[in-house]
C-alpha positions, 0 to 999 in steps of 0.5 A: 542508497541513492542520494540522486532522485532516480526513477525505479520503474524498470522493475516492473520490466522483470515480472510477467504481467499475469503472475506478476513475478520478479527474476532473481536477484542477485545475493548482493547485501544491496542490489545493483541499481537499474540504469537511469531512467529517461525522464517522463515522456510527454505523449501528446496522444496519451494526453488526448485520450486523458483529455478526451476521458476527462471530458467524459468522466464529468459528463457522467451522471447516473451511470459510471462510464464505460472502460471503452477499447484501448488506450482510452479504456485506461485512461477512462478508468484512470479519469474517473475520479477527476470530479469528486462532487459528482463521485459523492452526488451519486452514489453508483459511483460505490458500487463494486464492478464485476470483475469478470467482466474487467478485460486484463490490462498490461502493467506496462502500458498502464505505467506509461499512461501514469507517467503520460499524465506525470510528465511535468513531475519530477521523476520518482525516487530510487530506493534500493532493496537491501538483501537480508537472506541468511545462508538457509537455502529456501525452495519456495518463491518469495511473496513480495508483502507492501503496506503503505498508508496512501494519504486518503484524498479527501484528508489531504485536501481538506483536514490534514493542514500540510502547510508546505505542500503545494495544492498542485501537488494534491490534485487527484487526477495526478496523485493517483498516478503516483501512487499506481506508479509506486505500486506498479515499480513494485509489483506487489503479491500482497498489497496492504493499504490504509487511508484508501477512499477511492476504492471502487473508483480507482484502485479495484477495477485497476488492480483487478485488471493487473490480476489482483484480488481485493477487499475493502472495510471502511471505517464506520465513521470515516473522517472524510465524510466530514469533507465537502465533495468527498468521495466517500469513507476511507478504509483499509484494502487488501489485495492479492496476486489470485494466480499466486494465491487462492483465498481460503478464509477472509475475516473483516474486523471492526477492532474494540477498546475496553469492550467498546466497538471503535472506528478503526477496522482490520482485514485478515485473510488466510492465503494458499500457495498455489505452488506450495500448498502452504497457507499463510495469514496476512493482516492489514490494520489502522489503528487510532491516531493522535497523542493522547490516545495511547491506551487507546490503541493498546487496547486496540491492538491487543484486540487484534491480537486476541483475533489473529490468535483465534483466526490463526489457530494459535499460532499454528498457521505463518502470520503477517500482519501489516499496518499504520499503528500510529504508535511509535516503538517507545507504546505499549502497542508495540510492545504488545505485538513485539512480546505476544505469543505469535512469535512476531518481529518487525521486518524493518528492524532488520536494516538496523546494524543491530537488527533491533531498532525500528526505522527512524521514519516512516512520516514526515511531514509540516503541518501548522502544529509543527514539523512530524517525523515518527515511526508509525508502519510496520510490517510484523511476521512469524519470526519462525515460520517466516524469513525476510529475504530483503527490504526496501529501503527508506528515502533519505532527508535529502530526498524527502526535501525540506518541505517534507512529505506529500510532494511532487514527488511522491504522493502520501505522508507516509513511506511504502515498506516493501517486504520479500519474504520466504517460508522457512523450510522447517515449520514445525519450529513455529510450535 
């Protein structure tokens, strides 16, 4: 791993934006570095047309602005969340649009116009994916899996208390630049997403145009709600690549603790292979935070558990399930999904020499309370239908800094997992 921050955008240069697919690599254990990248561009007319979006962004009040013809059309869409307090007076806001009507955008442009509005900022981080195959050749393409907790807005400015981030560096109108950014470097084919508060706003007519499907399940009782000028409740998102995938089932599920209906959800959806025919389960879920709560979460997870043994026929369809668990490896929680008859394993104890140590981090942040390192996300699969092809490795301490996460550099709390996985060519080993 790079110990120089170095931009990793030139990946979106090796997919095709309609299908969003990535060109071999090569089978070295680490792979080759792009080239360093120049720093962000300043564009005095991409900054018009944000500046120009901006404006109109806040004059809307009983209608949600138009996406328009060009560069301004993605900037329109980018802009619209500039103004929080007129996004939670006016709840047309929340209203999903059609997304046939959504004209396609290119991801290449979009990343430009992101790093048009970040171009005070410091580049992004390089972080390199680590090749896991094994000798077992595969003749189905990898599926590319993200999770990462993206810091809800409303939490980052209002309750979360990260006593060394700069207030600058939580503005929304640039923060969600740099989490397009992460995302668009990437270019996931299922993305898994916790903390999302600008759903319909932000994230699903911009993925939507880049050819993503997406859903979204609120907490029922979202703590930002409890933030002035929020921008309604927070959730979890699933989206997936509808030229790779074709969805066959989709369950929203509002998870129970001792027959108790709790605050925290799960989405999980069986996906079909467009060139394959095989199907998969691919599950996202947030589990309850805080010390104190660790029975709690057991009892969560194993609800989950029970659900994603009904919804994958016990066992019989592949399983992915991606989250912030808020629970480090020592909980029960973990060790529930590690021994549960899913034939489950976490994909990010494959980085370890050993391959069964998690992650030292996943967070890592300052609050008044104190410094808060934990391994918290995980991305768990069927360990005999399934192969981790490679992973993305995780910023060093010198990267992250000593003022910890968020940052200029890098938006949320929490680090993005980024998974290829493969199917194995033997399914029937699952039984």
């Amino acid at each position: 791993m790079y110990q120089s921050p170095r931009r990793f955008c030139s990946a979106l240069l090796q997919r095709d934006a309609p299908g969003l697919r990535r060109l071999p690599t090569s089978g070295l254990r680490r792979q080759s570095p792009p080239p360093t990248a120049a720093p962000r561009p300043a564009s005095p007319r991409l900054l018009a047309a944000a500046s120009a979006a901006s404006d109109a962004a806040r004059s809307c009040t009983r209608t949600v602005c138009s996406m328009g013809n060009g560069t301004s059309r993605l900037y329109s869409a980018l802009a619209k969340t500039l103004n929080s307090s007129t996004a939670s007076q006016h709840p047309e806001y929340l209203v999903s649009p059609d997304s046939e009507h959504l004209e396609p955008i290119d991801p290449k442009e979009l990343l430009e116009e992101c790093r048009a509005v970040l171009h005070t900022r410091p580049p992004r981080f390089q972080r390199d994916f680590v090749d896991l195959r094994t000798d077992c050749p595969t003749s189905h393409p990898s599926i590319r899996v993200m999770q990462w907790n993206i810091l809800a807005q409303a939490l980052g400015e209002g309750k979360d208390n990260f006593v060394q981030c700069p207030v600058e560096a939580l503005k929304w109108e640039e923060r969600k630049c740099l989490i397009l950014e992460e995302i668009l470097a990437y270019q996931p084919d299922i993305l898994c997403l916790q903390e999302v508060d600008h759903y319909f706003d932000t994230f699903h007519p911009l993925l939507t145009r880049l050819g993503y499907q997406g859903t979204f399940f609120p907490k029922p009782w979202s703590p930002c709600l409890d933030v002035e000028h929020n921008n309604g409740p927070d959730g979890c998102a699933l989206f997936f690549v509808q030229s790779r995938f074709k969805l066959v089932n989709s369950a929203n599920i509002r998870l129970t603790a001792m027959t108790l209906k709790t605050n925290q959800v799960a989405i999980a959806q069986i996906l079909e292979c467009k060139e394959s025919g095989r199907q998969f389960c691919i599950a996202v879920t947030h589990l309850k935070a805080r010390t104190g709560w660790e029975r709690f979460r057991s009892a969560q997870g194993c609800d989950l558990l029970q659900n994603l043994q009904s919804i994958t026929q016990g066992a019989k369809i592949p399983l992915i399930v991606c989250g912030d668990f808020n629970a480090e490896p020592t909980e029960e929680v973990y060790k529930h999904f590690a021994s549960s008859s899913l034939n489950l394993n976490s994909a990010y104890k494959l980085l370890s020499a050993d391959g069964q140590s998690e992650p030292p981090y996943t967070t890592w942040k300052i609050r008044t309370s104190g410094e808060s390192r934990h391994t918290l996300d995980y991305i768990w699969y069927s360990k005999h239908a399934l192969s981790v092809r490679s992973a993305l490795d995780l910023l060093t301490e010198e990267q992250i800094g000593p003022n910890r996460l968020p940052s200029f550099n890098y938006p949320s709390d929490h680090l993005s997992l980024v998974c290829d996985f493969s199917f194995n060519e033997e399914p029937e080993g699952l039984f």
